[in-house]
N, C-alpha and C positions, 0 to 999 in steps of 0.2 A: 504494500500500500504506500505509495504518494501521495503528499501536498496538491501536488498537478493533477492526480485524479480524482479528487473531489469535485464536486458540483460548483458552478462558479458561486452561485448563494452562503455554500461554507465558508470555501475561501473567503470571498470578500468580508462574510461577518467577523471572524477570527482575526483577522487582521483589523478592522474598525472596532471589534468590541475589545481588543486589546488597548488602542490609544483610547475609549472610553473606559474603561477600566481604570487605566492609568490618570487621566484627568479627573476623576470621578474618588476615584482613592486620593488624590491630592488637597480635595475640597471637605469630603465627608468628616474623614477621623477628627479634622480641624473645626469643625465650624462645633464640636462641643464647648470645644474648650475659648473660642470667641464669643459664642454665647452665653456660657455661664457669666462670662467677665462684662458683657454690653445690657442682660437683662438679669443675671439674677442666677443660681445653678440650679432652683426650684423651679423654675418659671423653663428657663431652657429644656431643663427633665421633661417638662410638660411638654413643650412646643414639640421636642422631639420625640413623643409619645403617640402625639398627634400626627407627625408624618410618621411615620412608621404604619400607625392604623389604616390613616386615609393610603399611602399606597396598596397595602392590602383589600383595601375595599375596590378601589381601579382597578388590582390587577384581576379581581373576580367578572367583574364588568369587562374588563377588557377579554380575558378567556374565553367568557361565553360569545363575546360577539363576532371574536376573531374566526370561532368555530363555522359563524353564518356567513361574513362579511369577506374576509378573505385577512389575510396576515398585512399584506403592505401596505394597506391602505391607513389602519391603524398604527402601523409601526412609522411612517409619514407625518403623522398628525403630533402624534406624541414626539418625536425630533423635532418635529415644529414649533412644540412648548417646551422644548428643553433648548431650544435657541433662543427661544425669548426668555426664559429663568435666566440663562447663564447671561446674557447682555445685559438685561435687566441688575442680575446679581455686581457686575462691573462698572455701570453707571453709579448706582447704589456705593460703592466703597472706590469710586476717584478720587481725584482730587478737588473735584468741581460738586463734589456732592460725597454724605456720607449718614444714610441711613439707614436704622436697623430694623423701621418696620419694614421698608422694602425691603430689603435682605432677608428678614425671616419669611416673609409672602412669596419669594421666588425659592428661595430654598424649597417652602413645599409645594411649588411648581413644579421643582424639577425633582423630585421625589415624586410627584403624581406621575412626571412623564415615565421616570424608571419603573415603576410599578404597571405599567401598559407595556414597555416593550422588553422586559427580561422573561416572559411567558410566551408571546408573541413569536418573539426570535427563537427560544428552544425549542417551541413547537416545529419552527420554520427548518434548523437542522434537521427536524424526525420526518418532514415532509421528504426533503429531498436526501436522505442516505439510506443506505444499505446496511442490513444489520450486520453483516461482515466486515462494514466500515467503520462502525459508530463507535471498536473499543480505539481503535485509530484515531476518532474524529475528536471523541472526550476526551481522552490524555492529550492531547495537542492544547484542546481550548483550557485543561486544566493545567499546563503549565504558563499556559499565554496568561491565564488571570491572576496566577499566583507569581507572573515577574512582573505582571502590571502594577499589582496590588506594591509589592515591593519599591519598588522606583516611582508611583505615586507618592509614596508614605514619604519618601525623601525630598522629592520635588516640594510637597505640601511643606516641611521641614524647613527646606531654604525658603521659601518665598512667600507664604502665608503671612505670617506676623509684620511684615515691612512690606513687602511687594503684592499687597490683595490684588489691589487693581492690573497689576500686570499678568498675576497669576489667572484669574478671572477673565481676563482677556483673553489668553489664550485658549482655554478650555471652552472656552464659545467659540472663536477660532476651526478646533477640532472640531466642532458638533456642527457647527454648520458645514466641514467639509465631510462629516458624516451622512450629511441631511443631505447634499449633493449626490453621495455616491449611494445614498438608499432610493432616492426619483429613481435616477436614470443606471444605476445597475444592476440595482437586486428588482429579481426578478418574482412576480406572484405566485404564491405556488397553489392558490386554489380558482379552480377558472369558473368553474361548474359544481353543482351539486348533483352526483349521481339519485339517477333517479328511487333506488329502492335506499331512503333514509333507514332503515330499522337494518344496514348490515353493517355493522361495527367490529367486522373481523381485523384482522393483522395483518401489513403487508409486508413483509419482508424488505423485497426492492424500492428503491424508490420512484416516489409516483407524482405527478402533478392533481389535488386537492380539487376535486370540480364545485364547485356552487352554481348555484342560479339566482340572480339578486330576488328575483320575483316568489320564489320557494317556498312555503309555511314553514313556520319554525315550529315544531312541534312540540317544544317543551321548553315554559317559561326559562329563569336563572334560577331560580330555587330549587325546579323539579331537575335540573341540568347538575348541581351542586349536591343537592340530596342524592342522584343519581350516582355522582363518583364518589360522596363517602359510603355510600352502601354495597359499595365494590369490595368483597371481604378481603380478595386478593391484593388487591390494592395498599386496605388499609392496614393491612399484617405489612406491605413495605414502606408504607406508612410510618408504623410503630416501631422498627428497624432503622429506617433514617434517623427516627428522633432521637432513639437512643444511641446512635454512631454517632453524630455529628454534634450530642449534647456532652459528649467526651472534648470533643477539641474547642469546647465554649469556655472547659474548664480551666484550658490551657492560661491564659489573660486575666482570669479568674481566681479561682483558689489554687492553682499551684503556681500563681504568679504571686500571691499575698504569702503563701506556705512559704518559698522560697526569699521574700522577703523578712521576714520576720525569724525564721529558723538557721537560715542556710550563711553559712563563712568559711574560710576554705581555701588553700593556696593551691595556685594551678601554675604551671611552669615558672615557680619558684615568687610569685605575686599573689598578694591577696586578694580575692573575688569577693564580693556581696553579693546577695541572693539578687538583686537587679539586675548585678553584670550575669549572672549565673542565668536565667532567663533572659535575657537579652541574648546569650550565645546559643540556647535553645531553639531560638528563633532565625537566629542567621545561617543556624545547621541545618533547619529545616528549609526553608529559604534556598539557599545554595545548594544543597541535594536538590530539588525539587526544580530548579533550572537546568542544573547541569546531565538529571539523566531521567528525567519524566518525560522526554518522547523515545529516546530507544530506549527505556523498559517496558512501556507501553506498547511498541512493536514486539517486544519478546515475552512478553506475557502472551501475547494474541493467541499463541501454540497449545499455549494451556486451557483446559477446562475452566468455565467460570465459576464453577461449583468449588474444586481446588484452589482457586487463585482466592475469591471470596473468603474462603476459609483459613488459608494460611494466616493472606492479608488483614483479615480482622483479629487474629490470635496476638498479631504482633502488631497490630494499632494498640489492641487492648494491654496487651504487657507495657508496654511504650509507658503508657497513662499511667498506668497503676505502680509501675516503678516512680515516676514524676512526684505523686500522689504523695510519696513517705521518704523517699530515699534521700539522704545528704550528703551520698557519698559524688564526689564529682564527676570518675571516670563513670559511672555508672548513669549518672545523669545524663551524660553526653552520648552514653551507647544506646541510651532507652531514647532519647531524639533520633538519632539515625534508624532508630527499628521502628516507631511511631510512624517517621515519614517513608519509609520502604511499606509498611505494611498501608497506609493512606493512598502513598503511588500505587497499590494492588487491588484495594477493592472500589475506589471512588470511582475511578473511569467502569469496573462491571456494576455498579447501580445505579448510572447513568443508562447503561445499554440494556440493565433489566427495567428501567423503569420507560424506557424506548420502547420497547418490546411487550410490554405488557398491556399499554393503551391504547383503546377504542380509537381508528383515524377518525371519527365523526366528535369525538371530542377530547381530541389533543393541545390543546391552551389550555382547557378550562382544565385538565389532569396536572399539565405542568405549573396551573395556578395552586392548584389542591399543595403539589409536591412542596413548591416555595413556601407554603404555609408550614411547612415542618421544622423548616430552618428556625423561623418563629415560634414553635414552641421549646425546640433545642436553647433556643439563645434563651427563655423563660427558666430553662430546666438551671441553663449555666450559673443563672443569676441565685437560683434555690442553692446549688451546688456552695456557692459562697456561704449564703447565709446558714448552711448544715454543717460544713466547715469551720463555724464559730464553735461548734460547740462540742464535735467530735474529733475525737483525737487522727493524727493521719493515716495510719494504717485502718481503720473502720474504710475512708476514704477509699484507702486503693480497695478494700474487698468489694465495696460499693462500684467501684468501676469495671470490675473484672466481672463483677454480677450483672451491669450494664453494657459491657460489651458481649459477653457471651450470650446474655439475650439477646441484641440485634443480630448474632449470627445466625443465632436459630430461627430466627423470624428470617432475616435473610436466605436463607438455605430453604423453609416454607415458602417461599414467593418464587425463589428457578424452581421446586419442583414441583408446583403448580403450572410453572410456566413452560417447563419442557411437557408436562402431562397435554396442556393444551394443546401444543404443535403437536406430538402424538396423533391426539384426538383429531387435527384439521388432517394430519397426511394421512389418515387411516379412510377418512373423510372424500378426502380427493382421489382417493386408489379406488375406491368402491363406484 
């Protein structure tokens, strides 16, 4: 598998959603801590409670429509309002002006716009790839986010505090050259709506999406919504993401405070604080995660996703639950690099299981459902701290090992559901 045989729609997005990415991580992690200092850290808490919900409400809205309407049309509209937040956000912190109500009203502008097209766009990969491509296509886009995220967080570093308006400039800049090459190069991928709506089977290859603007919608957003959490299947991968990725919420959390408060420690003949000591955690995972998450991701492919899932989450979960209690250094540093080997192994297969397991007839509105797990994980991490106060660390790590070995198992119930189902279609097709 090649970059060059992917569908032009991948490409193009992976490489725009990486400079959004990186613009977007330059502004985000920052505007907490401008906020607290311009309105107040209660007041901010709020405001930023409020975008986070209302994006979640768009992107429900947005799912169901994209399903009727088609993907570009939507994902055009919403670039549209994140061209005008982010100009808007740059006039607002010039020099010729400097306001913070503008500033917080376009911020969740442009949070409305991201909560429309990060559902929109991953549907729009499941449209046009191949399931033989998609553990290819996700390790790629999962390294692209994870060096964006990185070298945003710096960029924001240098030029946020002194240079808003310059920073802010260019990040409108980018989105308007994004809003350019989403007109005129990405392509729709639903044209038509096939006539027989009630067949919600799986397409393997990839297909161009038919609609017909005129069409009956047959089922409001609520029976659409009620319909994908009553997906049992679903929701057992559901309850496996939350508990996987409520492990690395913890990471920033209570073993970033654990390691603050417990950890001291000489490492090549210098004294470390538990900050430097998570900070290096970070840059381990970080640098692994650039330097070999696309050829591991091509040499995984050989393997089974049943085995790859399973090793991968054995050594996500060891990773954590050594973090959890450990103060010994070399040990810390070995449990980061097994953490993020074992994250490179299973992240890209529950992308391609969670590809693989949704209805084409409502693909947004699934990968709106998914997005909402991230949100209750980041809910969980936030518990994790406050549970943290008051048990000792080793309870912790048993608690993560208890948490990740559930998500396996839940994991491992969703492929063998999911191979049972192909099964049942090829047994189906031969008859």
């Amino acid at each position: 598998m090649k970059y060059a045989d992917l569908h032009p729609n991948i490409r193009i997005r992976i490489i725009t959603d990486f400079f959004t990415d990186l613009t977007q991580k330059s502004i985000i992690p920052f505007m907490a801590i401008y906020l607290s200092v311009q309105i107040g850290a209660g007041v901010a808490g709020l405001l930023l409670t409020v975008n986070i919900a209302a994006s979640m409400i768009v992107g429900l809205w947005a799912g169901y429509w994209s399903d009727r309407m088609g993907r570009k049309k939507l994902m055009v509209i919403a670039q549209t309002l994140q061209v005008v937040a982010l100009l808007c956000l740059a006039i607002a912190n010039s020099p010729w002006m400097d306001s913070i109500i503008v500033t917080c009203l376009m911020f969740l502008l442009s949070s409305l716009s991201s909560g429309i097209t990060v559902p929109i766009a991953n549907a729009m990969i499941v449209d046009v790839s191949s399931e033989h491509e998609r553990h290819y296509v996700y390790g790629l886009q999962y390294w692209t986010t994870n060096v964006a995220v990185t070298f945003g967080a710096l960029l924001g570093g240098l030029f946020f505090e002194s240079f808003r308006f310059l920073l802010f400039s260019l990040v409108c800049l980018e989105s308007m050259v994004t809003l350019f090459i989403l007109v005129f190069m990405i392509r729709e991928t639903m044209e038509k709506r096939a006539p027989n709506h009630g067949d919600q089977s799986n397409h393997s290859g990839p297909s161009t999406r038919i609609l017909e603007s005129d069409a009956p919608i047959q089922r409001n957003i609520l029976k659409t919504y009620r319909a994908v959490f009553q997906d049992k299947r679903f929701m057992v991968f559901f309850t496996a993401t939350v508990l996987a990725v409520s492990l690395e919420f913890q990471l920033d959390k209570y073993i970033a405070v654990r390691l603050k408060s417990e950890f001291t420690a000489q490492l090549f003949g210098s004294d470390i604080s538990g900050l430097r000591m998570f900070s290096l955690i970070m840059i381990i995972n970080t640098v692994l995660v650039a330097l070999v998450a696309i050829p591991f991701s091509r040499w995984m492919g050989r393997f089974q996703s049943r085995a790859i899932m399973s090793v991968g989450m054995c050594l996500y979960t060891a990773g954590f639950a050594v973090l959890a209690f450990s103060n010994w250094a070399w040990l810390l540093i070995s449990s980061a690099i097994l953490l993020t080997i074992g994250e490179l192994m299973y992240a890209p297969v529950r992308q391609v299981m969670l590809a693989g397991m949704i209805p084409d007839s409502d693909r947004a509105a699934y990968m709106v459902a998914d997005g909402l797990s991230y949100n209750v994980a980041a809910l969980l991490g936030s518990i994790g701290l406050t549970i943290g106060a008051f048990l000792p660390s080793y309870v912790m790590a048993v608690l993560y090992v208890l948490m990740g070995l559930a998500a396996l198992v839940f994991f491992r119930m969703s492929l063998r559901k999911t191979e049972e189902q192909h099964q049942h279609l090829a047994c189906a097709e031969a008859s």
